[in-house]
C-alpha positions in Angstrom: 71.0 146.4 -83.3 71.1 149.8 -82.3 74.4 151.7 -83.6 76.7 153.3 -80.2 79.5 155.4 -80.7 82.8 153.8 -82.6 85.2 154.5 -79.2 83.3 152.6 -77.2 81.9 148.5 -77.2 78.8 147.3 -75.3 80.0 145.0 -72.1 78.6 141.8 -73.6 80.9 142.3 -76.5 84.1 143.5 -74.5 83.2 140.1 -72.3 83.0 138.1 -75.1 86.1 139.3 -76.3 88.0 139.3 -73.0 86.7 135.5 -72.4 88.1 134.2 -76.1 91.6 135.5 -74.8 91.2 133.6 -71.2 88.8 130.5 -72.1 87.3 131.6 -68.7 83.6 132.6 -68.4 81.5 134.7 -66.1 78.3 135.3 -66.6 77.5 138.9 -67.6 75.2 139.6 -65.1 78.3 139.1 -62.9 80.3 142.1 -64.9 77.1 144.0 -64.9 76.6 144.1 -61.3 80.4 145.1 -60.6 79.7 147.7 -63.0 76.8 148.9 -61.3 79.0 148.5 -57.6 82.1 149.8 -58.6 82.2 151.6 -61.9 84.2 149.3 -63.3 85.1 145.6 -64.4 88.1 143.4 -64.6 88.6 142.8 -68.4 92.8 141.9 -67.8 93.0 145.2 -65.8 90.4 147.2 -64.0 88.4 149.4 -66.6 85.8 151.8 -66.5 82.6 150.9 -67.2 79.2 153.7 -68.0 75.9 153.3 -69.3 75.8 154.7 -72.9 72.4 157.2 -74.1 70.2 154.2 -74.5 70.9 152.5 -70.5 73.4 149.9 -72.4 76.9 149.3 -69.9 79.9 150.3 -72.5 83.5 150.5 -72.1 86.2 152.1 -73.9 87.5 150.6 -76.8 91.0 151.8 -76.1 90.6 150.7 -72.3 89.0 147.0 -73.4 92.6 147.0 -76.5 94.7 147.9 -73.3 92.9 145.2 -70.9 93.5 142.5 -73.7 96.8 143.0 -74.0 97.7 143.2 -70.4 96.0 139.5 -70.5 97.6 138.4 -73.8 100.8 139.2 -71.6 99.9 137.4 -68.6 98.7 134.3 -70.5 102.4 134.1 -72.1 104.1 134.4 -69.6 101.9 131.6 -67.7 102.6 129.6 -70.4 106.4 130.9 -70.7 106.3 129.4 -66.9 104.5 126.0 -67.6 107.2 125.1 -70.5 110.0 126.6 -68.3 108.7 124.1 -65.3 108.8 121.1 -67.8 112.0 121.7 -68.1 113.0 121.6 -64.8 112.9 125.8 -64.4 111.9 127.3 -61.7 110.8 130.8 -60.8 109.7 133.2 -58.9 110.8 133.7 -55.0 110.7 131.7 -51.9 106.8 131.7 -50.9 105.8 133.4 -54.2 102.7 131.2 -56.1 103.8 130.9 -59.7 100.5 130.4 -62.2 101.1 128.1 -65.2 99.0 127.7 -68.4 98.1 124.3 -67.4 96.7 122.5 -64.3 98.7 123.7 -61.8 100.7 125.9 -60.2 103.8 125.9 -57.6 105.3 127.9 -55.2 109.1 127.4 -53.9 110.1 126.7 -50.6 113.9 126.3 -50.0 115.3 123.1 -51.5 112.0 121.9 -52.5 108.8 123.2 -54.1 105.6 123.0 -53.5 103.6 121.4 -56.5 99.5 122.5 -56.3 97.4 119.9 -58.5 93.9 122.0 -59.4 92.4 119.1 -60.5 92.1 117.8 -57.8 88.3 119.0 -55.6 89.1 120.5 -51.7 87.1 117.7 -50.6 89.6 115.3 -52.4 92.2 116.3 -50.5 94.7 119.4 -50.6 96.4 118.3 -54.2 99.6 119.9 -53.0 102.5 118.0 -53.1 106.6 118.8 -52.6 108.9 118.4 -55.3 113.0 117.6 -54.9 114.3 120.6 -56.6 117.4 118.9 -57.3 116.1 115.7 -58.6 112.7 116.9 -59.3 111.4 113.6 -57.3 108.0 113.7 -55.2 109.3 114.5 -51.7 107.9 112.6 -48.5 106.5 114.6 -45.2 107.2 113.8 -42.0 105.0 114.9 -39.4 106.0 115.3 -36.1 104.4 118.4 -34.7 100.7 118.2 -32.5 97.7 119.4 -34.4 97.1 123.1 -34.3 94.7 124.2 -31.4 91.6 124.3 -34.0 92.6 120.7 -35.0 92.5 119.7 -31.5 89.3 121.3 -30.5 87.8 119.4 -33.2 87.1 122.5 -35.5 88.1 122.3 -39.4 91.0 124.9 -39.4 91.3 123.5 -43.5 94.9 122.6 -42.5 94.8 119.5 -40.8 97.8 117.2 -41.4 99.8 120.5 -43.3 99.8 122.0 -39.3 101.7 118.7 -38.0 104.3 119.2 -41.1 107.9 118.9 -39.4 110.2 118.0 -42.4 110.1 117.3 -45.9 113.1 114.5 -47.2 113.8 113.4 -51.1 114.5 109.8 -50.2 116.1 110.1 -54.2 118.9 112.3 -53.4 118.8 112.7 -49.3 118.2 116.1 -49.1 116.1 117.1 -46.2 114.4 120.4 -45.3 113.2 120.9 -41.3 109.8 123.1 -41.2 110.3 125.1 -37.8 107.6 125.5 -35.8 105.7 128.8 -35.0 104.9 128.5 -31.5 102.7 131.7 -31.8 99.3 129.9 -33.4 101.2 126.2 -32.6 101.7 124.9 -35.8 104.3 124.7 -38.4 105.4 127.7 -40.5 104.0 127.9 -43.9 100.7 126.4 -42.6 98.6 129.0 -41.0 95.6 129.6 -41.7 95.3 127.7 -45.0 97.0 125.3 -47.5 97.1 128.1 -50.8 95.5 127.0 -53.8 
């Protein structure tokens, strides 16, 4: 192996090291051509990226030490929030999508939350579901609201039955939660354009 200089680390060895932190892999082609594009790649922040003497993409070593600890962070506190939401803890503000270590993440919404299963394939359904945040019970949906105007012309708007969404009710401890309608794209707020995942 041909020797490059100690402050830096060829990009199939920063990915390698970035992807043991994440057990998430891209190929390296895909990090070389970002490099090539942008002049840089996402190793747990954005870092910048050169070819060395010999043509070979390098990084900093300092920039690849800080990107793995921005993503050491980031996997703690996913997991911080997973054990947190086994425990009935919830975080994060009203709208805002809150990442767990495991499976699945979740996303508040007034007296109930909404529960995203990414197990579960898009063409398997949605795998959203709301969650009682007082009783932590699966919540049921009523729909009452028209399809949105691309369900009605027969177009996949990828919302579907989430765009007829008029309430959401814990039949556990009776609390109920009325999603208004947005009469400006004529389906119910929350919905438009897509279902997060």
């Amino acid at each position: 192996m041909t020797e490059h200089a100690s402050d830096e680390v060829l990009l199939r060895e920063a990915v390698e090291k970035y992807t043991a932190v994440t057990d998430v892999a891209n190929a390296l082609n895909t990090y070389r051509n970002h490099a090539a594009r942008y002049g840089s790649v996402s190793l747990g922040v954005a870092v910048p990226v050169h070819k060395d003497a010999q043509g070979r993409w390098v990084v900093q070593r300092s920039d690849l030490t800080r990107g793995l600890r921005a993503e050491r962070k980031v996997q703690k506190r996913r997991a911080q929030n997973g054990a947190d939401y086994a425990r009935h803890v919830l975080h994060g503000r009203d709208g805002e999508r809150i990442l767990t270590d495991g499976h699945f993440s979740y996303e508040r919404r007034g007296a109930f939350h909404i529960l995203y299963d990414h197990w579960v394939p898009r063409w398997q359904g949605s795998g959203r579901s709301w969650v009682c945040n007082t009783c932590w019970t699966r919540a049921a949906e009523e729909h009452d609201y028209d399809w949105c105007l691309s369900c009605d012309d027969f177009q996949s708007c990828g919302v579907h039955v989430g765009c007829t969404l008029s309430a959401v009710r814990c039949d556990a401890c009776g609390t109920r939660q009325v999603i208004p309608f947005d009469a400006s794209v004529t389906r119910a707020v929350g919905t438009a354009p897509h279902w997060p995942r």
